[in-house]
Legacy VTK file of the C-alpha trace (Angstrom):
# vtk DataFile Version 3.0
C-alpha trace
ASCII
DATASET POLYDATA
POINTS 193 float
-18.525 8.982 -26.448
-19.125 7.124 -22.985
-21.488 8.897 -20.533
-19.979 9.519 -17.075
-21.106 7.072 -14.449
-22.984 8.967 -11.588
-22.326 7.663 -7.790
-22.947 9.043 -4.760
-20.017 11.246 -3.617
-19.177 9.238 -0.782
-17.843 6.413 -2.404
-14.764 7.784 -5.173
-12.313 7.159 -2.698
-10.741 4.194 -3.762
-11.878 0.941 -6.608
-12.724 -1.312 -3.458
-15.123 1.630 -1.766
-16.685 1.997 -5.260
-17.823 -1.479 -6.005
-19.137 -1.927 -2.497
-21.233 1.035 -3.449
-21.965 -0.401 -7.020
-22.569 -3.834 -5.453
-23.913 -3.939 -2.439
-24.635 -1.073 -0.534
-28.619 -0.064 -0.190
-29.222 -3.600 -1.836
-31.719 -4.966 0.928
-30.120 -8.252 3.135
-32.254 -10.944 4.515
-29.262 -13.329 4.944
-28.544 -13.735 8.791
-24.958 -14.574 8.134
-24.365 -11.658 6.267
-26.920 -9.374 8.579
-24.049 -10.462 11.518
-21.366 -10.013 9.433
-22.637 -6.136 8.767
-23.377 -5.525 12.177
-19.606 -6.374 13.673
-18.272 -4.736 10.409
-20.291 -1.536 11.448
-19.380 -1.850 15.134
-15.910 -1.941 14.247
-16.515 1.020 11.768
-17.517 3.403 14.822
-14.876 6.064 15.312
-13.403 5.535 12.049
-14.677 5.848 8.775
-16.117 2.570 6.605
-13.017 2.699 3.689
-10.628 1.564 7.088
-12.717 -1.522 7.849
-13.794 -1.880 3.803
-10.193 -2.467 3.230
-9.875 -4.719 6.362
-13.319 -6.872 5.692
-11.156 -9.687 3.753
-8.680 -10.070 6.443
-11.763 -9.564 9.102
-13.687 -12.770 7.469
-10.398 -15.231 7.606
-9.634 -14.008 11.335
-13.055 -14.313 12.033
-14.115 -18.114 10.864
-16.173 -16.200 7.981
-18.150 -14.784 10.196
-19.779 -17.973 11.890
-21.952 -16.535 14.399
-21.572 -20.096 16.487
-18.022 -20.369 16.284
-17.241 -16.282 17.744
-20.163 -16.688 20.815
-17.976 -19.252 21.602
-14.237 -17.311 21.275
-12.248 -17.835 24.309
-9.554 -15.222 25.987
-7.022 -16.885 24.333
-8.566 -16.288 20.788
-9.517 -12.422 21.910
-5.740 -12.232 22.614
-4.728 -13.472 19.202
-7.182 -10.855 17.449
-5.792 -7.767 19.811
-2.496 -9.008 18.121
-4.092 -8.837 15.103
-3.089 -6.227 12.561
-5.026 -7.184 9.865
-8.216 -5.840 12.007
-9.062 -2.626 14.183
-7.548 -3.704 17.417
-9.694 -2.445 20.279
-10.628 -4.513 22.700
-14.124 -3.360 23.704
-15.079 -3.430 19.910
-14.065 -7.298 19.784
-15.129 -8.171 23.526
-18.782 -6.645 21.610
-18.197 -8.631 18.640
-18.584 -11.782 20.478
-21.215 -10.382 23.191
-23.138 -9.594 19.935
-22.280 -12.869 18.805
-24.399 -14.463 21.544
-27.129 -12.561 21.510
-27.590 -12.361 18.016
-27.864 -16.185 18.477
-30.456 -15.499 21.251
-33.010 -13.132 18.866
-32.452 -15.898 15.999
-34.171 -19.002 18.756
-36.807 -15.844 19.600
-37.584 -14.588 15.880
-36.848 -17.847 14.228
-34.345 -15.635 12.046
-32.489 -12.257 12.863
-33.654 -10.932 9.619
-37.175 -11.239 10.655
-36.326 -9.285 13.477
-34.228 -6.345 12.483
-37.110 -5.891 9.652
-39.278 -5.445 11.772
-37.928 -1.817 12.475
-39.142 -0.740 9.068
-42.127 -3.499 8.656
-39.932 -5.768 6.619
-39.665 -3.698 3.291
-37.045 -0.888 2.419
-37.876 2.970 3.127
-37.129 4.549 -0.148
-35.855 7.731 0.424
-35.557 10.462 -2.463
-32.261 12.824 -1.205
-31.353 14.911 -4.057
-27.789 15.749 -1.949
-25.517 13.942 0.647
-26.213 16.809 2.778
-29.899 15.597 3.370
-28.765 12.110 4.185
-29.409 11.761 8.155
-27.279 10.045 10.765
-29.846 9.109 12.764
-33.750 8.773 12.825
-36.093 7.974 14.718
-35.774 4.349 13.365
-32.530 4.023 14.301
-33.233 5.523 17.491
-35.585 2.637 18.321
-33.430 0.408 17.166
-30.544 1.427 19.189
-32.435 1.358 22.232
-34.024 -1.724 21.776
-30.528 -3.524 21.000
-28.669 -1.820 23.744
-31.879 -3.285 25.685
-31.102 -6.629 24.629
-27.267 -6.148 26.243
-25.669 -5.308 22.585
-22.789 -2.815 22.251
-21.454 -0.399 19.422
-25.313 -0.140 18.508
-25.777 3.618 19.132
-28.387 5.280 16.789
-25.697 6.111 14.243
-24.240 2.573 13.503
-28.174 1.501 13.470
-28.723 4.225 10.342
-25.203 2.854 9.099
-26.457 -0.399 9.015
-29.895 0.199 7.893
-28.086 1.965 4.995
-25.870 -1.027 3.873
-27.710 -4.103 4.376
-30.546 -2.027 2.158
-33.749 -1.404 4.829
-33.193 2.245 3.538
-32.140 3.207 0.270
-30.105 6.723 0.656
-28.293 6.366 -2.612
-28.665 9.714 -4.056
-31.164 10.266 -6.823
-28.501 11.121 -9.577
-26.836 7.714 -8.663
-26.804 5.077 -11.333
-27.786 2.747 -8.755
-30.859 4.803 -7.264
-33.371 3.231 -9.371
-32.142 0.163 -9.205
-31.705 0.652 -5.648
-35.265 1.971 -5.685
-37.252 -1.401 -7.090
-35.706 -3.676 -5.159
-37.718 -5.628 -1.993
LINES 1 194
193 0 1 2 3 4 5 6 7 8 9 10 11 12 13 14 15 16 17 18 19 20 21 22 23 24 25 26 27 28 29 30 31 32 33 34 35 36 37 38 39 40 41 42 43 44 45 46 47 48 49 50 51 52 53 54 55 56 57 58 59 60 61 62 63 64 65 66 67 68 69 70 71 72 73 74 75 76 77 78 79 80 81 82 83 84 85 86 87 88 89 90 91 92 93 94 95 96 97 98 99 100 101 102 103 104 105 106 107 108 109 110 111 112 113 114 115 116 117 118 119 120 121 122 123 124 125 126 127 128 129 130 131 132 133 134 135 136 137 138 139 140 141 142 143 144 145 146 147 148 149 150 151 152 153 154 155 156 157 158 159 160 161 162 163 164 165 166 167 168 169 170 171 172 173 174 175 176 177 178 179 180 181 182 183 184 185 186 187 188 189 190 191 192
C-alpha cells in the first residue's frame, strides 16, 4: 500500500499548482533571469491569487520574449498596447507599465551589484532562512525582511514591491523556506543553499 504524499495545503488546487510546489517553490534561485522572471510574475500576482498567473506563466514567457530583461526595458507604447490586448496575461496597465519600469532598473542594480542575485541576497545574507511552521496559519505575509526590502525597492523607483509580494517572492525563489514541516519537500527544502 502507497503512503499518501504530504504537501502543504496551499497547493491541491490543481496538477500545475502542485508541481510548482513539488518543483520549484522554496528551492533557493540565484539565476537573474529567472529572479526577474519571479518578480513580474509576483507583481502581476498582487490582487489575485498565484494559481491565476501559474496558469498564465506559459503564455506570460512567449508574450514576454522569455522574459529578456533587455528586450522589455526597451518595450515601446506600441508593444504595451499589444499586451493590454492581451488575454493570455492579467491585463492592467499599471502592472505592465511596472513590468518594464522594473525591467530597467533591475538592469540598473545588475551594473551596481554585478548580478541581481547578489543583491536581493543580501536581504537575508545570501543563504535561505529556514523556517520550522508546523501550520499554514503561522506562515507570515510580511516580515521585517520583506519590509526592508520593500522599502528599499520602492526606493530604487520599483512598483508592485509592497512588503507582501517581497515575502511572496522570498518564498518562491527559495531565500525562505515556509514549506510546512509535514511537507515531503520540507527537508529537502530544508538542506538546500
Amino acid at each position: 500500500m502507497s503512503k499518501e504524499v504530504k504537501r502543504c495545503s496551499w497547493c491541491l488546487a490543481f496538477q500545475d499548482y502542485i508541481d510548482y510546489h513539488d518543483e520549484e517553490w522554496g528551492v533557493p534561485v540565484h539565476d537573474d533571469k529567472i529572479l526577474f522572471e519571479m518578480l513580474i510574475l509576483e507583481g502581476a500576482q498582487a490582487g489575485l491569487s498565484w494559481s491565476t498567473v501559474l496558469k498564465k506563466r506559459v503564455h506570460y514567457r512567449k508574450v514576454y520574449d522569455n522574459f529578456d530583461v533587455k528586450k522589455i526595458a526597451r518595450y515601446t507604447e506600441k508593444k504595451k498596447e499589444k499586451l493590454l490586448l492581451d488575454p493570455g496575461i492579467i491585463r492592467n496597465k499599471l502592472k505592465i507599465n511596472a513590468s518594464i519600469v522594473n525591467a530597467k532598473l533591475f538592469l540598473e542594480i545588475q551594473k551596481e551589484y554585478g548580478s541581481f542575485d547578489k543583491y536581493i541576497w543580501s536581504f537575508v545574507d545570501g543563504r535561505p532562512i529556514k523556517n520550522e511552521y508546523k501550520s499554514l496559519s503561522e506562515v507570515p505575509a510580511t516580515t521585517l525582511i520583506s519590509d526592508t526590502m520593500s522599502k528599499d525597492l520602492k526606493k530604487r523607483g520599483f512598483k508592485f514591491v509592497g512588503s507582501t509580494i517581497c515575502y511572496a517572492y522570498m518564498q518562491a525563489v527559495g531565500m525562505v523556506n515556509d514549506h510546512i514541516t509535514s511537507c515531503h519537500r520540507y527537508k529537502a527544502v530544508h538542506k538546500m543553499k
